[in-house]
N, C-alpha and C positions, 0 to 999 in steps of 0.2 A: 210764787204768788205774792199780790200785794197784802198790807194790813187789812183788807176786806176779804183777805180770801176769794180773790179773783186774778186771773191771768191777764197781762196786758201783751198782747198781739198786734207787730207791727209789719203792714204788709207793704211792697213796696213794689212798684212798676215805673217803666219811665211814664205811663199816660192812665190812662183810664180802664184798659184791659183787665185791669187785675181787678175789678170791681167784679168783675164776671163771677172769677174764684171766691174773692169775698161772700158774692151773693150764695155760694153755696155750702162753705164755710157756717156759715149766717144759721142756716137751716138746718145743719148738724149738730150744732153746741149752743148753748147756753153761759150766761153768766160771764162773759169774757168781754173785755173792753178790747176795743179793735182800734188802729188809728190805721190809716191809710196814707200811703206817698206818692202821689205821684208825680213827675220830676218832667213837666210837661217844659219847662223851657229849656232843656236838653234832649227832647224827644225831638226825631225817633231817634232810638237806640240803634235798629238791624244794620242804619247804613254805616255806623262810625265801625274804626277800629276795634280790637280786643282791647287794646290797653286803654282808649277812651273811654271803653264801656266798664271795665274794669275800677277806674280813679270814679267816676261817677257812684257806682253801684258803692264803692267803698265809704263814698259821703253821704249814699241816703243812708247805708247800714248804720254809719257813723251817727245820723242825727237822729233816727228810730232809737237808738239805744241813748243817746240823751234824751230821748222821753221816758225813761223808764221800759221801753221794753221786753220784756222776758224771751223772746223767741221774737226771729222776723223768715215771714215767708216773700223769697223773690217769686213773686206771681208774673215773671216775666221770662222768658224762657233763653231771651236774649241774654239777660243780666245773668241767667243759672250759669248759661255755659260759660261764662266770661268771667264768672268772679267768685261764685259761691262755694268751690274748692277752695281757693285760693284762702279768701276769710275763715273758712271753717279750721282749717290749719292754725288760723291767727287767734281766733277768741273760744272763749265755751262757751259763749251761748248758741242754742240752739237755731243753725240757718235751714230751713227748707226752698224747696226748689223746685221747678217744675220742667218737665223733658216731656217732648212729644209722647203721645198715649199709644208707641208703637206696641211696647210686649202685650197689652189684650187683644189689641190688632189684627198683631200675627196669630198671637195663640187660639184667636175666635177664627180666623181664615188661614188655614195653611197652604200653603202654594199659590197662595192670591197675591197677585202685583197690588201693594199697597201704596197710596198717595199719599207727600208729606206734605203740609203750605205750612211756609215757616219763612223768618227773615231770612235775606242772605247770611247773614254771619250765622245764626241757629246751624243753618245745613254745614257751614264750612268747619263748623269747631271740632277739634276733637272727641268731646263730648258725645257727640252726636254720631262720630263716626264709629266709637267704641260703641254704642248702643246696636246699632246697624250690624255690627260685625259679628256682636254676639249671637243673632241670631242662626237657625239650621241652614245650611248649606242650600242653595236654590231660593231662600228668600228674597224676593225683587221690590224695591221700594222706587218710588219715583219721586225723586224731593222737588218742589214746586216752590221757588223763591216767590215772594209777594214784595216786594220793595216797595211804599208808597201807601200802602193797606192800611196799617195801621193808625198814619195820621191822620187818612182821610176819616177813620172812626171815630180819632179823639177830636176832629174839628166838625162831626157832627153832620159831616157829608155823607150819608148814607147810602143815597142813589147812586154816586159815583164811588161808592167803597164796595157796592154790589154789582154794577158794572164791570169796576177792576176784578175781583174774586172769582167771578162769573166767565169772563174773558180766559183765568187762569185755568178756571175747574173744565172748559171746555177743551186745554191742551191735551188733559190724560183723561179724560170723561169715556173715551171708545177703548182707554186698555184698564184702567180699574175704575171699581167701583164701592170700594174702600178706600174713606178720607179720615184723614188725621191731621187735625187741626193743633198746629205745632205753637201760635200765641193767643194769649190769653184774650187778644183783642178779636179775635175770628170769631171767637164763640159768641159772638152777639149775631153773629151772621148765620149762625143753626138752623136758627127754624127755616129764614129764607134759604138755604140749602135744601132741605130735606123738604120743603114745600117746590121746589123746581127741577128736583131732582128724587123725585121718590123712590127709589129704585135703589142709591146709594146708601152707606150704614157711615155715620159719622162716630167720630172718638175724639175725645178731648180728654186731660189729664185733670179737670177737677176735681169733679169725685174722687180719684185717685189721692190724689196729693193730701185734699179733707181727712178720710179716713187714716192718711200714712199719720199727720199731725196728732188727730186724735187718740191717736195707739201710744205715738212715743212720750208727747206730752200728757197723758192721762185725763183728755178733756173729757166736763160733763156732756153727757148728750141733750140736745137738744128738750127740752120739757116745758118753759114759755119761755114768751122774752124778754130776758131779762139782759143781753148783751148790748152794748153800746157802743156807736159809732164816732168817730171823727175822722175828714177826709181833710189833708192839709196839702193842695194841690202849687206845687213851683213854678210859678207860673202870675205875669203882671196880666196878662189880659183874660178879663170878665166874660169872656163869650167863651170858655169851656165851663163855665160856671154851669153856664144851663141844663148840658149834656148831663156832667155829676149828676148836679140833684137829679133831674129825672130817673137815671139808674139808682143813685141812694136810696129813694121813695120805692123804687121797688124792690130795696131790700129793707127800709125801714123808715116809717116817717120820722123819727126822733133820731136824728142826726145833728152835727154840726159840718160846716164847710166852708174852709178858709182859703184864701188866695195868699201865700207865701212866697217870702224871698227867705233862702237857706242861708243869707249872708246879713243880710239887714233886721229880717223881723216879717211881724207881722204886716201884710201891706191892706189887705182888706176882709171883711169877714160879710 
């Protein structure tokens, strides 16, 4: 903790997804200063290589902890499987991660073919394949690549990021009816799910990942608000700007939010 006796929290995605987790974050804890990365002029993440994704995730981790730091969460499930072993090996400070919300999944539907929508590299990693394996013998998962999904979210294309998802969720729609939403960016896409599809039970890992942070790290619970925000987005062009704020405000109107270059400085506020 800092001289105030508060924890600084830095969470980090290539886009805006991980706002998602924040917002729920947000609503668990108290008293904790948050910064946020996101690493929009390198997004997306799903379509590049491991090792691309890997020298990235290792320079946002790199400049979260030149902010002071104390713990950083990848709210990006791309960047988990690609890098957050690897770092955790390297430093002590505390990295969290996020993995598809398969084990409640299963463990709420057993014998049920469960759906995965995640990037292509999410479903190819090892990671993801050790998750899969562990489960009981006769478990049927159906992984649902989305390529293309997630930028359409962070540029604020919504109709056509619900088009795409929709188009997807129609491939395995007649054989489950269990979804698992494998990035952080989908889950802004929930309600329109379960409003088009009422019938289906969706899973996401944020609550999950929330409560894993608040146990290991010994946050306070939630009591007012007293947590504060900064979102320092990488990224020269002003038109993601709007998307942010409008998610920030609905998790806080007392925010700041900056347009950065990780190389230059600040470029606009």
């Amino acid at each position: 903790m800092n001289s105030r006796g508060r924890y600084k929290i830095g969470i980090f995605d290539s886009g805006l997804g991980g706002l998602s987790v924040l917002r729920t974050l947000w609503k668990e804890t108290s008293n904790i200063d948050y910064i946020y990365f996101g690493d929009l002029i390198n997004s997306p993440y799903g379509q590049k290589s491991k090792s691309e994704v890997l020298e990235l995730s290792k320079n946002a981790f790199e400049y979260l902890i030149e902010k002071d730091c104390e713990a950083v969460l990848f709210a990006c499930n791309t960047a988990t499987s690609a890098a957050a072993d690897f770092l955790r090996a390297k430093h002590s400070v505390p990295i969290f991660g996020m993995e598809p919300a398969l084990k409640p999944a299963v463990s709420q539907n057993p014998g049920v073919k469960i759906a995965v929508f995640a990037t292509d590299l999410t479903l190819k990693e090892e990671k993801f394949k050790n998750l899969v394996s562990g489960f009981p013998a006769g478990t049927e998962i159906l992984p649902v690549p989305c390529e293309g999904l997630a930028k359409l979210i962070d540029k604020d294309l919504w109709e056509d990021a619900w088009n795409l998802f929709d188009s997807k969720i129609k491939t395995v729609v007649n054989d489950s009816d269990i979804f698992v939403l494998g990035c952080t960016h989908y889950i802004f896409l929930k309600e329109r799910i379960l409003y088009n599809y009422p019938k289906v039970k969706v899973y996401d890992g944020n609550l999950g990942t929330t409560l894993h942070m608040k146990r290991i790290l010994n946050l306070p619970d939630f009591q007012e608000n007293k947590n504060q925000l900064d979102i320092l987005l990488n990224t020269s062009d002003s038109d993601y700007v709007h998307l942010a704020g409008r998610i920030a405000k609905t998790i806080t109107p007392n925010h700041t939010l900056s347009l950065i270059n990780t190389t230059t400085g600040k470029l606009h506020v």
